[in-house]
C-alpha positions, -999 to +999 in steps of 0.1 A: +000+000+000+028+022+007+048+019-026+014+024-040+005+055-024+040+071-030+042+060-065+008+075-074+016+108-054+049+113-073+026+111-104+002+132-096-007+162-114-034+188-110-069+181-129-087+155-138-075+120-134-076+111-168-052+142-177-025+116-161+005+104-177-013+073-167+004+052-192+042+059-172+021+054-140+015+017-149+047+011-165+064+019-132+040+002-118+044-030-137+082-031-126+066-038-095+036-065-095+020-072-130-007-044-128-043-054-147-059-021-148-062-003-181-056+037-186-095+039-189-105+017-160-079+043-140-093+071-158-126+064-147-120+064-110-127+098-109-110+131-103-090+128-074-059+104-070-077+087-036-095+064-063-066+058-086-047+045-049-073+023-040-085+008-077-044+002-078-044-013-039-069-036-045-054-050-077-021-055-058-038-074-032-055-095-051-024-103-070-002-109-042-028-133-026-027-154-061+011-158-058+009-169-023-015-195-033+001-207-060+033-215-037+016-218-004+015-203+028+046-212+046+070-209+018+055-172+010+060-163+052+097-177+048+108-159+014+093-126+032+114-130+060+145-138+037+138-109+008+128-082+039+162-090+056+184-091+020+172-058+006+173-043+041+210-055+043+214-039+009+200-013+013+211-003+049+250-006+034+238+016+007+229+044+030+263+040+051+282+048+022+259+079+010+260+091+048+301+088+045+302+112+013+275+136+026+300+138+060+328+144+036+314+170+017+289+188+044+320+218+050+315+230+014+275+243+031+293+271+048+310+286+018+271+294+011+265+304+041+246+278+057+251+260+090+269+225+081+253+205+111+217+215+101+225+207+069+238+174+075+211+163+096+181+177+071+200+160+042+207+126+064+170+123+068+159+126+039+187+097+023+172+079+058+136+087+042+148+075+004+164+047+018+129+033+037+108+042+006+138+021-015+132-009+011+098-014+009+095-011-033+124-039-038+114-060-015+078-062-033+093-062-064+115-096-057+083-110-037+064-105-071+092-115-096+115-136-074+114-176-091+103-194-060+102-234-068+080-255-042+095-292-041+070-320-046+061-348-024+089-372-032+120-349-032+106-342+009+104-375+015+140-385+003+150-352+022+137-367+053+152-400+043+186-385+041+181-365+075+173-398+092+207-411+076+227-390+095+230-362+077+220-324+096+180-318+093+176-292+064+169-261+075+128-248+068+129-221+045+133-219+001+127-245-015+168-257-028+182-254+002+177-290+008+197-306-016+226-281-008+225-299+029+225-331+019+252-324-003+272-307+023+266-336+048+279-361+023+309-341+015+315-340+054+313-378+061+339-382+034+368-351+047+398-367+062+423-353+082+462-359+084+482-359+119+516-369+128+519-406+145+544-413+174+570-425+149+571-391+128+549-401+102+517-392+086+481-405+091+448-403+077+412-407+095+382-401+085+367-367+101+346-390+124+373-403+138+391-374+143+360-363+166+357-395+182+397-396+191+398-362+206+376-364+238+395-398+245+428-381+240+416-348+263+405-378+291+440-391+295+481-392+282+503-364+281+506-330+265+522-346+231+496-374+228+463-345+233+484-322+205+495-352+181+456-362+184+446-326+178 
């Protein structure tokens, strides 16, 4: 609703709705969540932009609840979570760097006569405000266009086949992120490890048997033996 409202208000213009650039409204638009309306079913909303918001709402709602249907629930709860905390990451880094520069450069205010630490903290909020506003448009933007693949049946089961064989219990969230554990697991079980034997040379075990050998090494022997076992 909030990308929504801001994108409409920065397209705005005075008179009648259908006086609009209404076709670059819905092409900016469309970047976002694929948009149904038409220039005349916008048009007709009337002659304030309190229509075209809520015409354009509602169509995002109804499109967003489509997508989480189609992949479910739970796996549309668990890619909001991820997306919300990647772009905000991104974005959050973003603004460090453009706070950095405006530090640098915040001096150059008084050669026009104008206080450099009201400056910098006008400017700073409104990056701050341009960074918030940039948060919440990706993040719909990848929730609309982001490839989200749901596993079938089978490929769960053998998932839950492969946690039962050992091997870490996959972690609920995307669908891929299974097979990368499993993969992981396997390559685990086969690492070895080298370490020096009493008689100066050079052994191999299995990394299970390097964590199976150090608690009885830490129990008893001298300093050598718990750092050759190490």
């Amino acid at each position: 609703n909030d990308v929504v409202q801001t994108t409409v208000a920065a397209a705005a213009q005075p008179g009648p709705v259908e006086d609009w650039d209404l076709a670059g409204l819905l092409g900016e638009l469309r970047a976002v969540w694929p948009v149904t309306l038409t220039e005349e079913q916008l048009a007709a909303t009337g002659q304030h932009r309190e229509g075209v918001v809520e015409a354009l709402s509602s169509d995002a709602q109804h499109a967003y609840d489509e997508r989480e249907q189609a992949v479910g629930e739970e796996v549309m709860r668990e890619a909001e979570r991820k997306i919300v905390l990647q772009v905000l990451d991104r974005k959050w880094r973003e603004h460090l760097y453009e706070m950095d520069y405006l530090k640098e450069g915040i001096g150059l205010r008084a050669m026009a006569q104008r206080e450099p630490l009201v400056e910098y903290q006008r400017e700073g909020y409104q990056l701050f405000q341009a960074m918030m506003e940039a948060i919440k448009e990706d993040a719909v933007r990848f929730l609309f266009n982001a490839e989200i693949q749901v596993p079938d049946a089978a490929a769960q089961a053998q998932a839950a086949g492969a946690d039962g064989d050992g091997a870490p219990a996959a972690p609920r969230g995307l669908p891929g992120l299974t097979e990368a554990v499993a993969e992981a697991a396997r390559r685990a079980r086969q690492m070895t490890y080298s370490a020096p034997s009493e008689d100066g040379s050079v052994t191999q075990r299995p990394a299970g048997a390097a964590a199976q050998a150090a608690p009885a090494a830490g129990e008893g022997g001298n300093r050598a033996e718990r750092r050759a076992a190490k």
